[in-house]
LUMSE-460423 format. One line per 5 residues: number of its first residue (from 0); their letters; for each residue y, z, x of C-alpha. Coordinates in Angstrom, 2 decimals. Layout:
LUMSE-460423
NUM) A) Y Z X; ...
//
This chain:
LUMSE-460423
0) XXXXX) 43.05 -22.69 -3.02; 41.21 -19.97 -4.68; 38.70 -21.62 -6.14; 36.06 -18.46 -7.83; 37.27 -15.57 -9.56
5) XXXXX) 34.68 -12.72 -9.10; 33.62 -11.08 -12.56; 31.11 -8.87 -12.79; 30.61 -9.55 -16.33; 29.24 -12.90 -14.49
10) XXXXX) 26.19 -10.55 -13.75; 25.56 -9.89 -17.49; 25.67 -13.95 -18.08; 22.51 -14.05 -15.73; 20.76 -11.12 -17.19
15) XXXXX) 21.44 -12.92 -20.87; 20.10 -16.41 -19.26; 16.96 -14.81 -17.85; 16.13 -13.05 -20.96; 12.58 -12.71 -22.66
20) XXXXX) 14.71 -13.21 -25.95; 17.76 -14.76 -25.34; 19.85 -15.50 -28.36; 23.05 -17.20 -28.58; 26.01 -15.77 -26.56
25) XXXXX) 29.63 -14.84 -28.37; 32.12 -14.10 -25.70; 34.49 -11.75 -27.52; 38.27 -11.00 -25.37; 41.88 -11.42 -25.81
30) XXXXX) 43.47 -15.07 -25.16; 43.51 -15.67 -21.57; 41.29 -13.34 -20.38; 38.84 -15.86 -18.49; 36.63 -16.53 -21.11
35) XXXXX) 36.20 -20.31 -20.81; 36.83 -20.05 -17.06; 33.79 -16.98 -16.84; 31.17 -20.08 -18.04; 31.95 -22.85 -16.00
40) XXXXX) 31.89 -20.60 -13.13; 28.73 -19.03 -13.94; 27.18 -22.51 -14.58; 28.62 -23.79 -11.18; 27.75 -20.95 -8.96
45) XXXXX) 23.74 -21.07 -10.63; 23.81 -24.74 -10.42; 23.58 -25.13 -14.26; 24.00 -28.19 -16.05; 27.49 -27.32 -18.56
50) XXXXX) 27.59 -29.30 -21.50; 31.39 -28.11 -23.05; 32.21 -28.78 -26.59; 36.07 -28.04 -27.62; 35.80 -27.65 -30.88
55) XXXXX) 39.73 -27.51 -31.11; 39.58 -31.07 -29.96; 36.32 -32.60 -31.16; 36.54 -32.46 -35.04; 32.89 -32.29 -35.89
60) XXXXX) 32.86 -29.20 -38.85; 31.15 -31.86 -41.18; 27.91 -32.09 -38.48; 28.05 -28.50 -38.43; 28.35 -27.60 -42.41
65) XXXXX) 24.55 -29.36 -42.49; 23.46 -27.10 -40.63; 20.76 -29.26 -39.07; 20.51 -28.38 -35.80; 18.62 -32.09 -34.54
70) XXXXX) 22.09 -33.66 -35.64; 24.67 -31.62 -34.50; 22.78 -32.03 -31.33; 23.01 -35.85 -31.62; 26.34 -35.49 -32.45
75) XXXXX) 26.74 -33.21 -29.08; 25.04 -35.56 -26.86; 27.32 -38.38 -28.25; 30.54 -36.93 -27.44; 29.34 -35.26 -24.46
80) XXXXX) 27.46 -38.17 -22.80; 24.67 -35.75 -21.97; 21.00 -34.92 -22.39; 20.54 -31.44 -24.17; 17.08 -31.46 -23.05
85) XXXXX) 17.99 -31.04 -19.90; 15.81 -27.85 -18.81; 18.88 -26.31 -16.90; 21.14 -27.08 -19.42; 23.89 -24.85 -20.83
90) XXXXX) 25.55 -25.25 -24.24; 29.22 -23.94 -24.53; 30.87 -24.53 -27.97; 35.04 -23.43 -26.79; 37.05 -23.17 -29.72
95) XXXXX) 34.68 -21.78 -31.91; 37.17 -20.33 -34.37; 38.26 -24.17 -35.31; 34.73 -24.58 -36.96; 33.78 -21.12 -38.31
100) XXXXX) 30.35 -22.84 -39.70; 29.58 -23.54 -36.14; 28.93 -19.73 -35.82; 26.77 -19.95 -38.77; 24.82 -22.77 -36.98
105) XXXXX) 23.68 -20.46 -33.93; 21.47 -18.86 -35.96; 19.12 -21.95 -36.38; 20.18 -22.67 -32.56; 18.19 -19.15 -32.17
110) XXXXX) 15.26 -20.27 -34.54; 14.85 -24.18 -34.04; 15.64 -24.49 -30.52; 15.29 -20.99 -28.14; 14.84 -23.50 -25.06
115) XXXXX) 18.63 -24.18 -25.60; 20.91 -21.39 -23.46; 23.86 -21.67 -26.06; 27.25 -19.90 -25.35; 30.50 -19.80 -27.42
120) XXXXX) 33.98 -18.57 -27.04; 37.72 -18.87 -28.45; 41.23 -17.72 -29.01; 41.57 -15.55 -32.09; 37.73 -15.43 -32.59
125) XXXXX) 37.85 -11.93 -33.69; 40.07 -12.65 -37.14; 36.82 -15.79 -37.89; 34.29 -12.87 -37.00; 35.49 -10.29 -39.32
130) XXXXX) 35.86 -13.06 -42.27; 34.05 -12.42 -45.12; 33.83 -16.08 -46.14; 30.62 -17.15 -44.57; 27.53 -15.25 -43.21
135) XXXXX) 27.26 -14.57 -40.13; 23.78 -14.51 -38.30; 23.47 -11.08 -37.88; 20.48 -10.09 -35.91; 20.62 -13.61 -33.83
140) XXXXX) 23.53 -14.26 -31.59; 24.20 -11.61 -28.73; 27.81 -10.40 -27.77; 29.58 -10.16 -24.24; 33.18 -8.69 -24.47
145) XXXXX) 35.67 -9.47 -21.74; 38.65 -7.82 -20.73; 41.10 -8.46 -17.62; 40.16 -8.16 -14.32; 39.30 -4.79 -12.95
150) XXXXX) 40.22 -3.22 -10.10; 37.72 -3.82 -8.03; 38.13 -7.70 -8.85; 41.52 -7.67 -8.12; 40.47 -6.85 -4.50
155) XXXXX) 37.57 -9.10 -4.02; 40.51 -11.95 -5.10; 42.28 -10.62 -2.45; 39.44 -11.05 -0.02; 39.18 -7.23 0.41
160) XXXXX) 35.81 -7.03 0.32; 35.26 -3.79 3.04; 37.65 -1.98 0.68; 35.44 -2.64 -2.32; 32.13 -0.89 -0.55
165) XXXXX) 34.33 2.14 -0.70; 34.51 1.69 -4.47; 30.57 1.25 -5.58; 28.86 2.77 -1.99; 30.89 6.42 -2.39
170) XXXXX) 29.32 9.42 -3.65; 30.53 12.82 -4.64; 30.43 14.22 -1.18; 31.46 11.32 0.80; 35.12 11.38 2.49
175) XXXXX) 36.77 8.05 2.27; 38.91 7.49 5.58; 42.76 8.15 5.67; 43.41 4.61 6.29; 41.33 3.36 3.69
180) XXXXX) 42.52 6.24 1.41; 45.97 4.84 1.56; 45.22 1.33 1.60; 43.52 1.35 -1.87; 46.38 3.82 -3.50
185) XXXXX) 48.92 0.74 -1.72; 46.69 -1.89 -3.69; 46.80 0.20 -6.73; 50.52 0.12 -6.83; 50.38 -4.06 -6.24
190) XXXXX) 47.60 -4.32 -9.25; 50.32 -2.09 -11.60; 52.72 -4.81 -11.01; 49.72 -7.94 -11.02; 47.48 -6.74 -13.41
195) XXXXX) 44.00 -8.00 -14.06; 44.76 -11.34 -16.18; 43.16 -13.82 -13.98; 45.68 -16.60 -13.57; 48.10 -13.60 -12.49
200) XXXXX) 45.12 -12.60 -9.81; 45.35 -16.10 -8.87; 48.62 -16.56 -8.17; 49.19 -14.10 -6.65; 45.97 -13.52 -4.15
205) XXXXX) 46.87 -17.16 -2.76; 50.64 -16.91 -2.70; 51.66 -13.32 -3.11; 54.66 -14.76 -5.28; 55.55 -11.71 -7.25
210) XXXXX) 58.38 -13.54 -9.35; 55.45 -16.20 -10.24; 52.91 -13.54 -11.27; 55.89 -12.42 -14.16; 56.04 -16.04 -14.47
215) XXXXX) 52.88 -15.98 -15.64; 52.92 -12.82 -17.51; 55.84 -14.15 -19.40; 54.01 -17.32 -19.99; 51.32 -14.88 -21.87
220) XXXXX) 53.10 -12.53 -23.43; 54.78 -15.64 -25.26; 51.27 -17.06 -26.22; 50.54 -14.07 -28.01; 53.54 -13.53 -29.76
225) XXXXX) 53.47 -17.28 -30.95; 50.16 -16.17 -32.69; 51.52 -13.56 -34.81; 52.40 -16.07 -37.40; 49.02 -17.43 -36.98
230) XXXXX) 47.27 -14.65 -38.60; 49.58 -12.56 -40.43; 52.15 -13.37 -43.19; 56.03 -13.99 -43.19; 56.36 -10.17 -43.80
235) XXXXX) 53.49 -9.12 -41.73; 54.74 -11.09 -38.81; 57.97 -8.88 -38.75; 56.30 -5.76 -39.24; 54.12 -7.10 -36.22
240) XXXXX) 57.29 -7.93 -34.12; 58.45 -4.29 -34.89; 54.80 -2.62 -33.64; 54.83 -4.97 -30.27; 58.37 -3.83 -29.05
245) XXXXX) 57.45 0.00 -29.97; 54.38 -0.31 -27.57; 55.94 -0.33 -24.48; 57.42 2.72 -25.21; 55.29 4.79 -26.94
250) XXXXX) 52.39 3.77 -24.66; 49.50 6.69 -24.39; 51.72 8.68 -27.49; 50.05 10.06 -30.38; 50.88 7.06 -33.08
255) XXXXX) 53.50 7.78 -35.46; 54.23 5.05 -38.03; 58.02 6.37 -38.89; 58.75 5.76 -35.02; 57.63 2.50 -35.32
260) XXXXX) 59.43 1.04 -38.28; 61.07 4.28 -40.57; 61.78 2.02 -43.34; 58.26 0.45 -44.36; 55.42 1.73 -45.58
265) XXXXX) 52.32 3.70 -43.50; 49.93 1.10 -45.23; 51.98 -1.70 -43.82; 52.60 -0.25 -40.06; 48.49 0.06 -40.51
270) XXXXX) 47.99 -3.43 -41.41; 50.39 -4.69 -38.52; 48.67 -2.45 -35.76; 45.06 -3.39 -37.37; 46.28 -7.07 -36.49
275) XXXXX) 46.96 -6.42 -32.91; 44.20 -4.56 -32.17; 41.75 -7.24 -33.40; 43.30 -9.75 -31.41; 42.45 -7.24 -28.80
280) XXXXX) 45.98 -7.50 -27.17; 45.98 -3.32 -27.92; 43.47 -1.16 -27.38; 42.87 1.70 -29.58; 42.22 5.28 -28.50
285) XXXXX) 40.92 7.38 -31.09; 40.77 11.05 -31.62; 37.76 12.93 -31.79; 36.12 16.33 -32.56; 33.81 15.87 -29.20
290) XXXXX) 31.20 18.30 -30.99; 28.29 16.00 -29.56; 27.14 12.47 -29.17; 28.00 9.79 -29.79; 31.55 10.25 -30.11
295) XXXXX) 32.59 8.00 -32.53; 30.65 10.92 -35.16; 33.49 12.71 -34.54; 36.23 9.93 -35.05; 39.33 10.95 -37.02
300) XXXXX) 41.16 7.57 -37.36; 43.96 8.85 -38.48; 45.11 10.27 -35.14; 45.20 7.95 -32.01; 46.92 6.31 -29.05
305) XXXXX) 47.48 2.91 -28.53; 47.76 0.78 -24.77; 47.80 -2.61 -23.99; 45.04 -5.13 -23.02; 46.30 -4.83 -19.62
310) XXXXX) 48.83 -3.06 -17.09; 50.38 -6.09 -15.75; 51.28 -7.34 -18.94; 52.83 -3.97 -19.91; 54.73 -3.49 -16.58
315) XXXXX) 56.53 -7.04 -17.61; 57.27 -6.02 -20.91; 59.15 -2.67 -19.36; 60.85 -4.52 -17.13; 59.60 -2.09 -13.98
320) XXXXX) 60.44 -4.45 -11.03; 57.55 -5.11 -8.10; 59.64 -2.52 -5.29; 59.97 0.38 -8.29; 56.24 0.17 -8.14
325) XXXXX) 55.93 -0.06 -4.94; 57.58 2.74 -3.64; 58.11 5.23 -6.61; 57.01 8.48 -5.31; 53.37 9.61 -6.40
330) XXXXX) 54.53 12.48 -8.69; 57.44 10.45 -11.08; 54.63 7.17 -11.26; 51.69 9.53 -12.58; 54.20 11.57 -14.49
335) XXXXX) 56.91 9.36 -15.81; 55.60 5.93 -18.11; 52.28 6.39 -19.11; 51.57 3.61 -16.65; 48.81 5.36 -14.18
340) XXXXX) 47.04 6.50 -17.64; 47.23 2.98 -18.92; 45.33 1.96 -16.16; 42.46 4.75 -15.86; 42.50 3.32 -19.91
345) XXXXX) 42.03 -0.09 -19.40; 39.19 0.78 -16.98; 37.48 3.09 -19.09; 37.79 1.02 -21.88; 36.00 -1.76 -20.32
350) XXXXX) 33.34 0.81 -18.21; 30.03 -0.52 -19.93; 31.31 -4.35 -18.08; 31.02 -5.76 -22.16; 27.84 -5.39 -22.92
355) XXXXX) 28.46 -3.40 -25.76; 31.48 -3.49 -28.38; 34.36 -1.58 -26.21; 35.33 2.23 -27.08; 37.31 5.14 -25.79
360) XXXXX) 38.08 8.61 -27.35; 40.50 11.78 -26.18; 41.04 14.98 -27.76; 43.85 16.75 -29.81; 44.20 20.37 -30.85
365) XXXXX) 47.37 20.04 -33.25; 48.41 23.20 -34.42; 51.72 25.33 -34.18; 51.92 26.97 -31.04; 48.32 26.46 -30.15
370) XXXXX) 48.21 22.60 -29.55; 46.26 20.98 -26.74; 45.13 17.23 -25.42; 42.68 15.74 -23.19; 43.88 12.06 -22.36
375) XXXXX) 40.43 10.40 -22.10; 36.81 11.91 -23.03; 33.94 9.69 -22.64; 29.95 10.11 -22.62; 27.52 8.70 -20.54
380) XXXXX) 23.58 9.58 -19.85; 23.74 11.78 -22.76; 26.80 14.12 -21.52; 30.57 14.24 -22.47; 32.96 13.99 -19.81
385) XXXXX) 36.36 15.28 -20.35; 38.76 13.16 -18.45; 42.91 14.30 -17.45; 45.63 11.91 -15.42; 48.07 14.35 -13.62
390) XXXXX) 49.22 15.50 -10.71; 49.97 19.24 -9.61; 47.15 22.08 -9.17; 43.96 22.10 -11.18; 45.13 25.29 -12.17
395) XXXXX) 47.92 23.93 -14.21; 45.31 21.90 -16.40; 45.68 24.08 -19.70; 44.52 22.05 -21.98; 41.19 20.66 -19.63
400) XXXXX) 40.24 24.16 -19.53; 41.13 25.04 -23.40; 38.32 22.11 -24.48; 35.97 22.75 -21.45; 35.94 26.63 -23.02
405) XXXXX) 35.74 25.64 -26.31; 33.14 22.30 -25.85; 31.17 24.69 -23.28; 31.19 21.37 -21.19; 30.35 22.28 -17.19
410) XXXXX) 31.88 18.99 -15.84; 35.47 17.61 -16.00; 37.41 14.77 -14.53; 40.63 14.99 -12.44; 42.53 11.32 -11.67
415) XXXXX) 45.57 11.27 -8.99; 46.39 10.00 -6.12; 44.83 12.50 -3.47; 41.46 12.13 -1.70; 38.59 13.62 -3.88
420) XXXXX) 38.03 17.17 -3.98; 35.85 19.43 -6.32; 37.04 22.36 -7.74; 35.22 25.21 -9.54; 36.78 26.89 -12.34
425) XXXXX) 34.31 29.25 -14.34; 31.50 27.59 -15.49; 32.92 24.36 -14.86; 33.17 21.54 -12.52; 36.24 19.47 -11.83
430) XXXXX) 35.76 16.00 -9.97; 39.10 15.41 -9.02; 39.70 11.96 -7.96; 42.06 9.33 -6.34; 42.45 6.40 -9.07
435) XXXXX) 41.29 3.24 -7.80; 37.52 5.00 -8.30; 38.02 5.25 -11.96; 35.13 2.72 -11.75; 32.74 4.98 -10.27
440) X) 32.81 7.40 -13.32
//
């Protein structure tokens, strides 16, 4: 029985508990992405003292509308049968969304009682957070976003630990063995099919079941379609409905609304993507001018690509069986399905391991017989790096060299499946690299 799930957002829970100025915690992620699972872990592992509120189950909004922070602890202690003054004690308030002047409270946790490490967490928290109906204690509660399971995860589940030092020991000029080499590309063709959600990991790291891993992707897929009428009206929920089945196929595609539902209105498709994309289930790639830092300057939000929260999920809604995966030949999987891209995105997305609010940016030259597109760009210690998924020669990379040219940007990123090699093109420097280091960028 596997009994921990490595996350290295675990890491950021310690740095948060050891800070000079700790403030409340908001775990911010999809439904199911190990959220409430993440804290009990963390408070196992450092031999913490959990005290877990659900506040889906324990109907205490009227302790928390007084906002007095000596009785909702009372109240706390009561149904929890513990001592908050414990000294390695650990507050986790699950459910949050169910009592939305609970998040008001953490501000006067924050004020009134610092001693107190205080976490929360819960399904649909996002739609609560963006409410305008109560104030929220800006300024006093920290945030730790959580996606699925990386890569690197996936293998430490596995118990491929030697593998990982490959990952995070490598450097530019290192040579990663042949053996190794085609071990990891063999693992990334499993974690296209598994995914990173981490009851999928689970299953499948202890029984390598592959038809319960859809099981369980079916399982979620369901849960999040059950939502829609949660937070969206009768009409919205269709318009919804219409956006989720379009996904699959126009994964990594510039977004247009009249392939998505011809018949409705932009406004509308809008509204039903906005929906998705703050119950984090899709994760938004936006467009921009790349004329400096930070990138979001340049944001047109008009012109983006969407992918899902995670490739597992997405493989199951295709329908792309675990042998396709398995043995599709290197040029039709990074080619064909947007699927390799979808998982360089998911990885990028999620680079800065959610300590800040999660981002990702390509760039589009769209004009008659001119156009050009750079899948992913990204910055990081103050430089932009272009990013392209494809196989064939560097010299075939048109549009990589169009924006290097044009950005006068002298480094560039390459993702396939062959070992790394560096290629110089002009002024320029292209990494190229085999996918399952997309975590060493």
């Amino acid at each position: 029985m596997l009994e921990y799930m490595y996350r290295k957002t675990e890491g950021e829970l310690f740095n948060w508990l050891q800070g000079k100025n700790r403030k409340p915690l908001i775990l911010r992620g999809a439904r199911q992405v190990g959220k409430s699972t993440l804290v009990r872990q963390f408070c196992s592992n450092q031999k913490l003292n959990l005290v877990e509120i659900n506040l889906e189950k324990n109907k205490i909004d009227s302790v928390f509308e007084t906002l007095d922070i000596s009785r909702i602890i009372l109240e706390i202690e009561a149904i929890s049968k513990k001592n908050l003054s414990n000294p390695r004690t650990v507050l986790f308030l699950d459910e949050i969304q169910e009592a939305p002047r609970a998040i008001m409270a953490l501000r006067y946790f924050y004020e009134e009682r610092p001693d107190l490490p205080v976490i929360a967490a819960g399904s649909l928290l996002e739609f609560v957070l963006n409410s305008h109906n109560f104030s929220m204690p800006v300024g006093r509660i920290q945030y730790l976003y959580l996606g699925p399971m990386s890569f690197s995860e996936y293998l430490i589940a596995k118990g491929e630990e030697s593998l990982v030092k490959y990952l995070t020991t490598t450097e530019a000029k290192d040579e990663i063995p042949e053996s190794a080499h085609n071990q990891l590309n063999r693992h990334v063709r499993e974690f296209l099919y598994v995914g990173g959600m981490p009851e999928a990991v689970k299953i499948f790291s202890e029984t390598k079941d592959i038809h319960a891993v859809r099981d369980v992707h079916r399982s979620i897929i369901d849960t999040y379609c059950s939502d829609f009428e949660k937070y969206s009206k009768k009409n919205e929920k269709l318009r919804i409905e219409k956006v989720w089945r379009w996904v699959p196929l126009g994964l990594g595609e510039k977004v247009k609304y009249v392939n998505i539902a011809r018949e409705e209105q932009s406004r509308d498709v809008i509204r039903a993507i906005s929906l998705l994309i703050n119950a984090r289930v899709l994760l938004p790639v936006y467009h921009s001018n790349c004329n400096g830092i930070p990138l979001r300057a340049g944001i047109d939000d008009s012109a983006y690509k969407l992918y899902f929260l995670d490739i597992g999920l997405i493989s199951t809604m295709q329908d792309l069986s675990f042998s396709s995966l398995t043995n599709m030949d290197e040029l039709n999987l990074l080619n064909k399905g947007k699927l390799i891209e979808q998982f360089v995105a998911q990885h990028l997305y999620y680079k800065e391991k959610g300590i800040s609010n999660p981002e990702l940016f390509y760039w589009l030259r769209d004009k008659q017989g001119s156009s050009a597109e750079v899948d992913f760009v990204f910055s990081k210690e103050g430089n932009i790096y272009p990013v392209e998924v494809k196989a064939g020669k560097i010299g075939r990379m048109k549009s990589m060299e169009i924006f290097v040219q044009e950005k006068n940007i002298n480094h560039a990123i390459r993702f396939n499946f062959d070992k790394k090699s560096v290629f110089k093109k002009e002024n320029s420097t292209i990494l190229s690299l085999p996918v399952y280091l997309v975590e060493s960028v």
